[in-house]
Every structure is written in C-alpha cells, then in structure tokens.
C-alpha positions in Angstrom: 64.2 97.7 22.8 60.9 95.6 24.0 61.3 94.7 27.7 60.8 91.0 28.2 57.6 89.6 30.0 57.5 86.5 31.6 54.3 84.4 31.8 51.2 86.4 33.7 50.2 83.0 34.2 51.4 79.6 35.0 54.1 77.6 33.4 53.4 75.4 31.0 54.6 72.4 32.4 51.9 72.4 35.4 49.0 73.6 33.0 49.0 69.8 31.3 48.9 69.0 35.3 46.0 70.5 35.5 44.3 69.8 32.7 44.4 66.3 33.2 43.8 65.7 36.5 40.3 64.4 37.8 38.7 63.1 40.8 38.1 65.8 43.4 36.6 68.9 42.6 38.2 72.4 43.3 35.6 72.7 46.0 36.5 69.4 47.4 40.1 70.3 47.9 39.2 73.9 49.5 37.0 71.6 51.9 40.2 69.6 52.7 42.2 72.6 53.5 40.3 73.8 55.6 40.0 70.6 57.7 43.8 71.1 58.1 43.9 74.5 58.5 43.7 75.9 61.9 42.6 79.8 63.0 43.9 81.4 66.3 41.2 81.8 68.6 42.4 85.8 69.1 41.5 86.7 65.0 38.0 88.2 65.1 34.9 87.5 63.0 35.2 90.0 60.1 32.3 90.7 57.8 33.7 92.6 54.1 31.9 93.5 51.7 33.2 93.5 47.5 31.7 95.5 44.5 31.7 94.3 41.4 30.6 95.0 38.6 27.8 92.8 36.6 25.9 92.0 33.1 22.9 90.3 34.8 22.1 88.8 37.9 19.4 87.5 39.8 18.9 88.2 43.4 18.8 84.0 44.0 21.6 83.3 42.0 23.6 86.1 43.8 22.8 84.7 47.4 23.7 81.0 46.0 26.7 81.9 44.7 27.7 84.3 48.3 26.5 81.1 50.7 29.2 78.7 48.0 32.0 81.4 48.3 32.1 82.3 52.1 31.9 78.1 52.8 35.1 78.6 51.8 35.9 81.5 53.3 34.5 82.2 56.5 36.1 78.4 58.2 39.4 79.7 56.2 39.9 83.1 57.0 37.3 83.9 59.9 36.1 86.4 57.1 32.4 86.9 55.5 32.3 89.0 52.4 28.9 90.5 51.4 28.5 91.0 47.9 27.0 93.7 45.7 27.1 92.2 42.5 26.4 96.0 40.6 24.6 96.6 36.6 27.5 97.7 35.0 25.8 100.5 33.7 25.3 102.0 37.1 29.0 100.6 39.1 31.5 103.4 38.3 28.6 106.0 40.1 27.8 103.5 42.5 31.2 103.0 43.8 31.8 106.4 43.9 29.0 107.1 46.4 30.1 104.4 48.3 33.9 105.4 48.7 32.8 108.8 49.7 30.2 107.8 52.3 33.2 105.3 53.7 35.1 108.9 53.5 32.8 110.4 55.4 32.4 107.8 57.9 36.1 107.0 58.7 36.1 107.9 62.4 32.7 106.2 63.0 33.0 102.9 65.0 31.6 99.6 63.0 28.5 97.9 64.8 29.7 94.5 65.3 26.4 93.1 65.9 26.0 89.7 64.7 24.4 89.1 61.5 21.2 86.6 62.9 21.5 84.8 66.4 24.0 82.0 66.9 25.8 83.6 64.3 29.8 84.6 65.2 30.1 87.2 61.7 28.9 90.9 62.6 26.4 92.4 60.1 28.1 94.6 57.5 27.4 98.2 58.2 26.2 100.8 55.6 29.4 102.9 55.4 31.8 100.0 54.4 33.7 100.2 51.5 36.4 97.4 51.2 37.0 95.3 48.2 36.0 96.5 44.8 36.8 95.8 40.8 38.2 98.8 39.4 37.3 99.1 35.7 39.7 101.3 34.4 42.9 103.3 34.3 40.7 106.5 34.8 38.6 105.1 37.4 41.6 104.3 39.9 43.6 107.6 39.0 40.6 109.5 40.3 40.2 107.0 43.3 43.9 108.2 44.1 43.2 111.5 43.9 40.7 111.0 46.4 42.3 108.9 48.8 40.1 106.4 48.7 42.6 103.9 48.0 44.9 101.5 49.7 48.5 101.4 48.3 49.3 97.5 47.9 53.1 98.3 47.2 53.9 97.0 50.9 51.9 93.7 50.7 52.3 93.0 46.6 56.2 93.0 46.9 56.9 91.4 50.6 53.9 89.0 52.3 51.9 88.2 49.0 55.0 88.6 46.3 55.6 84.9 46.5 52.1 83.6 47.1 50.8 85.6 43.8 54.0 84.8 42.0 55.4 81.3 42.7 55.4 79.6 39.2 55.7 76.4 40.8 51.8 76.5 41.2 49.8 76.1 38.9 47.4 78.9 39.8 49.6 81.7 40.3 50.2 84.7 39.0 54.1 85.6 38.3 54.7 89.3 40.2 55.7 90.7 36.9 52.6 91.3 36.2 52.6 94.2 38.3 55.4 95.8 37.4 53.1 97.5 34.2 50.3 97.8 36.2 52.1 101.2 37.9 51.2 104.3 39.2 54.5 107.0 39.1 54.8 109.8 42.4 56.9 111.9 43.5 58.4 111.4 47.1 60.8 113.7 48.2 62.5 114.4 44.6 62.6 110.9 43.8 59.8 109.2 41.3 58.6 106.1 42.5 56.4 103.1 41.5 52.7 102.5 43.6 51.1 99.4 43.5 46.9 100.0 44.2 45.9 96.7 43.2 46.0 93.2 41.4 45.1 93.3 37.2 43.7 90.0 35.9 44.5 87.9 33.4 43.9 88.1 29.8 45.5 86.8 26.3 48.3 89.3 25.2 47.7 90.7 22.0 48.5 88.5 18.5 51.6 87.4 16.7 52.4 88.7 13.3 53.4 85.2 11.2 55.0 85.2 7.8 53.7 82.2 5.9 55.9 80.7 3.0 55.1 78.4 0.6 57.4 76.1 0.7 57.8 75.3 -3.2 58.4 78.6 -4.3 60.5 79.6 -1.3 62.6 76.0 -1.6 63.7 77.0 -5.3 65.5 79.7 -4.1 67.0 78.4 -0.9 65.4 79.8 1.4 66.3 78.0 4.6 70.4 78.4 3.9 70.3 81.9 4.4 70.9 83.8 7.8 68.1 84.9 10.5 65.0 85.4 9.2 64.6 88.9 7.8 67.3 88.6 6.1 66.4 85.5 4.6 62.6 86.8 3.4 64.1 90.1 1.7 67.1 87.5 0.0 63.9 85.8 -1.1 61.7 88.9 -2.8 64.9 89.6 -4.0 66.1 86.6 -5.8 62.6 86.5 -6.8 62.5 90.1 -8.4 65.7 88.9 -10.6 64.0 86.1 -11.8 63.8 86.9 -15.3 61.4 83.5 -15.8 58.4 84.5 -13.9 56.6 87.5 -15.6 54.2 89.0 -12.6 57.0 88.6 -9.7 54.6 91.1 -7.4 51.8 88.3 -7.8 54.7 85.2 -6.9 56.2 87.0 -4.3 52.5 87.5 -2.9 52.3 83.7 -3.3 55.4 83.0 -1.8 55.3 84.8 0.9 51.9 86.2 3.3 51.9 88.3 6.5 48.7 87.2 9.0 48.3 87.7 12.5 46.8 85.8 15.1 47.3 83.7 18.7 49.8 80.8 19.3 47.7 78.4 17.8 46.9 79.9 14.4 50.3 78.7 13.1 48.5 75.0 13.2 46.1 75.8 10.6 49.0 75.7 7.7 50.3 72.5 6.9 53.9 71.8 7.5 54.3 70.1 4.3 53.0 72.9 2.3 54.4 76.2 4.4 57.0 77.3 7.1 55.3 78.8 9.5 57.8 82.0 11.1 57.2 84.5 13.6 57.6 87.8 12.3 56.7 89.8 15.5 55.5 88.5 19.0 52.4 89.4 21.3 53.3 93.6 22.6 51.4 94.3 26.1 48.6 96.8 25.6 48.8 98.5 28.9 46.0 99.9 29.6 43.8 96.3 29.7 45.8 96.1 33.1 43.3 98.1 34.9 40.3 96.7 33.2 39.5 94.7 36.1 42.2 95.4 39.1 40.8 94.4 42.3 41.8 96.8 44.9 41.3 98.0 48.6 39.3 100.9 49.6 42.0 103.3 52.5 39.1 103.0 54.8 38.6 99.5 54.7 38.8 98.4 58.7 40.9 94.8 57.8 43.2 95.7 55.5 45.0 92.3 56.2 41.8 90.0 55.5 41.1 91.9 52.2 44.4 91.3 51.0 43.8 87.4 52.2 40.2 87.1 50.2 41.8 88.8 46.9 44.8 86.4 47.2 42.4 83.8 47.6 40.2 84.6 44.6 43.5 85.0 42.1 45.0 81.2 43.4 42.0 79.4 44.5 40.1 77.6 41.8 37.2 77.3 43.6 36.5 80.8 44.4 37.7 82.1 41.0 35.0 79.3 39.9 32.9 80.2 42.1 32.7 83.8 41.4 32.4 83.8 37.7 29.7 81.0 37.1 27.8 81.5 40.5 26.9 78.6 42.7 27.3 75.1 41.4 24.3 72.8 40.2 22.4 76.1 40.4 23.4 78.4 37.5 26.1 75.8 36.4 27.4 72.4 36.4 30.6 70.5 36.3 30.8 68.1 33.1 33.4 65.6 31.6 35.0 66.4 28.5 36.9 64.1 26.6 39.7 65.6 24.2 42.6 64.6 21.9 45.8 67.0 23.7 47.8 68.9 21.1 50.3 69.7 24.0 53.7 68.5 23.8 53.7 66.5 27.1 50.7 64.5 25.9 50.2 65.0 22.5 47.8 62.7 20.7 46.5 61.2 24.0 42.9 61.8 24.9 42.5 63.9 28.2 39.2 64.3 30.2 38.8 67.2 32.1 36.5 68.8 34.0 34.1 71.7 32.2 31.4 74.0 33.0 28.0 74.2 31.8 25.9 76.7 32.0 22.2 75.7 33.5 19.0 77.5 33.8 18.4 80.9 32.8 21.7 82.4 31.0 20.7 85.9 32.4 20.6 84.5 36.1 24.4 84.9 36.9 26.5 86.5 33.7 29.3 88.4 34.9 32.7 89.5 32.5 35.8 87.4 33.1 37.8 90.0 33.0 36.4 91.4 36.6 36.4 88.0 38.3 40.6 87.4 38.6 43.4 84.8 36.8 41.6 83.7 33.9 43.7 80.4 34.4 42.9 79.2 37.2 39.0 78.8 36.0 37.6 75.9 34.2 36.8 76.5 30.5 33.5 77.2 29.3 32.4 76.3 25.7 30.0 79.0 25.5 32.5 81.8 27.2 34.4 80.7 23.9 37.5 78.6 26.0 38.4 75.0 25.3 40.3 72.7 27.7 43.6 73.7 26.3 43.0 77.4 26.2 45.1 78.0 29.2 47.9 76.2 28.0 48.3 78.3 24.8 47.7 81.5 26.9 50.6 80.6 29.1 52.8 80.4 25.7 51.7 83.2 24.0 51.5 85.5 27.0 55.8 84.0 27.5 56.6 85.8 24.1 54.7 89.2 24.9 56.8 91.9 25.2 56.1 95.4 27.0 56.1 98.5 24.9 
C-alpha cells in the first residue's frame, strides 16, 4: 500500500489568506521585522557565499538582485551572502572545483578583512564553499562520498523541524517532505536515514479521472451501486448485456473515458453532462526531490547562519521573491491583478492580488524555479506559466499524492 503524503506546502485555508491580502509588500514586512528584531552584540559579521545554478544573467542584474537580498539579510542575521549565480551548463564542474579547493583549505584561517572601509562584513575569501543548489540525486551522492557535505539530520528534525514545517504559516513547508528526500547508512549494524539538505517544491505528478457521461451511465444506475470500481465494471457490464445497442465497445467508450491531468482539469467537464471520479491520485516521483536541494558544504565555517539564510529563503516571501525574479523595478515589477476566485472560501468574488512582471531584457535575470526554494511562497508569474490560484490547487493536489 501507498504511504500517505501530507501537503509539501501550505494548507489550504491560509493560501486564500494569502492570496487576498494587499497593502504592504513582502519586502515591506521583512523591513518591519527587522525593526523589531534585535541581534546580540557578541554574533559576528559573517560573509557566505551560495552557488546556484542559472539560464542567464547579467552581471547588473546579479549585483541588484544581491544588494535587495542581503537588505534583508545582513540587519536580520548579521550575515552577507555573495552570490555566484553559475551557467547551468558549467555548475555541476564548477561546484566541484569549489568543494575540493574548500577541501583543501579546511585548516586555513578565513581573512576577515572587511569588505570596503566603514564596512562591519569581512570580504569572502576564495576557498569558501558554503551554500549551494544541488541538482540531482547523483550530484549529492558523490558530494557524500566526498565529504563535502553537511548532514542536516540534527537541525531538519530538532531547531528548524517546526520552523520549516508549521502548517499554521502560510509559507512553510510541512517536514514530511523530507522524509523521501533520504539518504540510507549503515551505523553500527543499524540502517539509518541522513538528511543533506532541503528539496523544493513542485506539483506532484497527475490524477487519473474517469469521466462518465451521465445519460448513458444514469440508464443503468450507476450511482446506486457500491465504491467506485465496482460501480464502473457493473456499468461495462450491464452495458455488454445490453442486447439493444449493437457496437457496445463504441458506448462503453462513450460512456465512460480515462484522462489524466492536475486538480483542476476535472472543471473542464460539465457537471450536468459528466461525473467527474478520481480513478487514481498524484504518486511522488522521487527523484525530482533532489532537483534543486539546497544544502551545506562540511567545510562551511557557520554552519548555524547557513542553516538561518536557507530557512529564510524557503519561508520568507521576499527572499524567495527576491531570488527568482532578481531586484525589484529592475528586472521585475509588482502589478495588480484582478480575478474571479474559484476557491471554496471565496468563490465567485473577485480577488486582487499582487503579480510579477517581468521588465527589461528577459535574458537579464532567468533562473529555474525549481533551484530558487517553496514554489508557494513566490508570487505568480504569467509568463513562468502560474496564475493567482496556482498555489492553491498545488496545495490540493500535492494532499492526495501518495509515495511509491
């Protein structure tokens, strides 16, 4: 039997929340936080740097979109991370030279010179390897063998379990989410689960929907008859006895279609003319999980403040915002859109929400979403192919998935 999966994202009650609210923007709110949020004097200035991996991306947009994501950070966290925003073609080879130079330079004290005068952050130094986008199952496994990687078991299932996982926010990610995203070893006889870093988000897989039309199915009672497989093979086979319809393969083709798709496609058939039944729900494809984990190099210096940026990317709308569409009113800009909500809260009401357009050159800043964190927590972009409700029928669709 399927094991169960909750929601890798967040409930759906607090999506319409989202959704609908206005006013201040993401950034705003970061801003506000930070007024309230007080540093002890005793934390250092840290400087991290994060790979990832990118389609395009200009050497402008990159430094506007680092200055917008450490305004956040460094008040927040006392932490400055230096990008390298990497051509996807060249980041697997790329990270590799960098983990092994990090290797080879784990003994070596950091310079913590600071980065210009009057500045408190020390400038990053060559040999550091700290934050990085893995981009595959393979990729890690060979990381591992190399020890170039920090085992988040510790910190995913104590400190940041509930900050990652609280379905009471609207941003978070539930912790089960982790539990596929494993790595088995051995430690002394017994096999054990390793946690090496934090998957995004993504749609899980389609449903498989039987389609009936209702007045052939109705003539033979369809809806009187048990769950629902037994009721569609009661159906072909009252159907099959019929001795008044002459082609019964063509009526029971008719009658009855198989189509898969996401939650919403069982909208496009009208309830007057079909029932609409699920025949099979989403199934997890695994290895998408590591498509996109951000993890922590072993030789990273502050373990602690890595672990605080990544959390901060996968709940913070503004960095998550931030990091996929680059600095705002530079490569993009926050719009109104007006809608007509097909939720269940608020159906039929019209709902304006915040959107993203993209501005200036579309090959300035063009990174995948599935390297930049919780696909939920981002605001929709018409040209990524999301709508203002896409969230809300990931959250359903990704409640049915099962895990193979």
């Amino acid at each position: 039997m399927k094991k169960r999966i909750l929601s890798l994202v967040l409930c759906t009650l607090i999506v319409a929340t989202l959704l609908v609210s206005c006013g201040k923007t993401d950034l705003d709110k970061a801003e506000d936080y930070i007024n309230t949020h007080s540093l002890r004097e005793s934390e250092p200035y840290v400087t991290l740097n994060l790979y990832i991996p990118v389609k395009s991306v200009s050497n402008d947009a990159a430094r506007e979109m680092q200055n917008e994501f450490n305004k956040v950070i460094e008040p927040k966290y006392k932490t400055r991370i230096a990008f390298h925003l990497v051509p996807e073609a060249e980041y697997e080879q790329t990270v590799k030279a960098q983990a092994a130079l990090a290797k080879e330079n784990a003994e070596a004290e950091l310079d913590k010179t600071p980065a210009g005068i009057g500045d408190n952050f020390p400038k990053e130094n060559n040999f550091q390897f700290d934050i990085f986008v893995a981009t595959g199952k393979s990729m890690i496994q060979s990381f591992i063998s190399a020890d170039y990687l920090m085992d988040l078991t510790e910190p995913l299932t104590t400190t940041y379990n509930r900050k990652l996982s609280d379905q009471t926010q609207y941003n978070s990610i539930p912790s089960v989410i982790y539990e596929n995203a494993v790595f088995t070893s051995t430690v002394d006889g017994n096999t054990v689960n390793r946690y090496y870093g934090v998957p995004s988000n993504f749609l899980i897989g389609q449903y498989t929907y039987y389609i009936i039309n209702k007045e052939n199915a109705d003539k033979y009672y369809f809806n009187e008859l048990g769950d629902l497989e037994s009721r569609i093979a009661n159906l072909k086979s009252l159907i099959e006895k019929d001795a008044a319809i002459a082609d019964k393969n063509a009526y029971i083709e008719e009658t009855i279609q198989t189509v898969q798709g996401d939650y919403r496609k069982r909208y496009e058939y009208s309830s007057d003319e079909y029932y609409v039944e699920v025949k099979d729900t989403p199934v997890l494809d695994t290895s998408r999980l590591y498509e996109g984990m951000f993890c922590i190099s072993s030789m990273c210096r502050y373990k602690d403040r890595a672990m605080q940026v990544i959390s901060e990317i996968y709940t913070n709308p503004a960095l998550h915002t931030t990091l996929q569409y680059g600095a705002s009113n530079v490569t993009y800009k926050l719009s109104d859109t007006t809608y007509t909500s097909t939720q269940s809260e608020t159906f039929g009401q019209q709902l304006t929400v915040k959107t993203v357009e993209q501005i200036g050159d579309s090959a300035a800043y063009q990174i995948d979403v599935k390297y930049t964190g919780n696909i939920v927590n981002l605001y929709t972009c018409s040209a990524l192919g999301y709508d203002p409700e896409y969230g809300y029928y990931l959250s359903l669709q990704n409640k049915d998935a099962t895990a193979p």
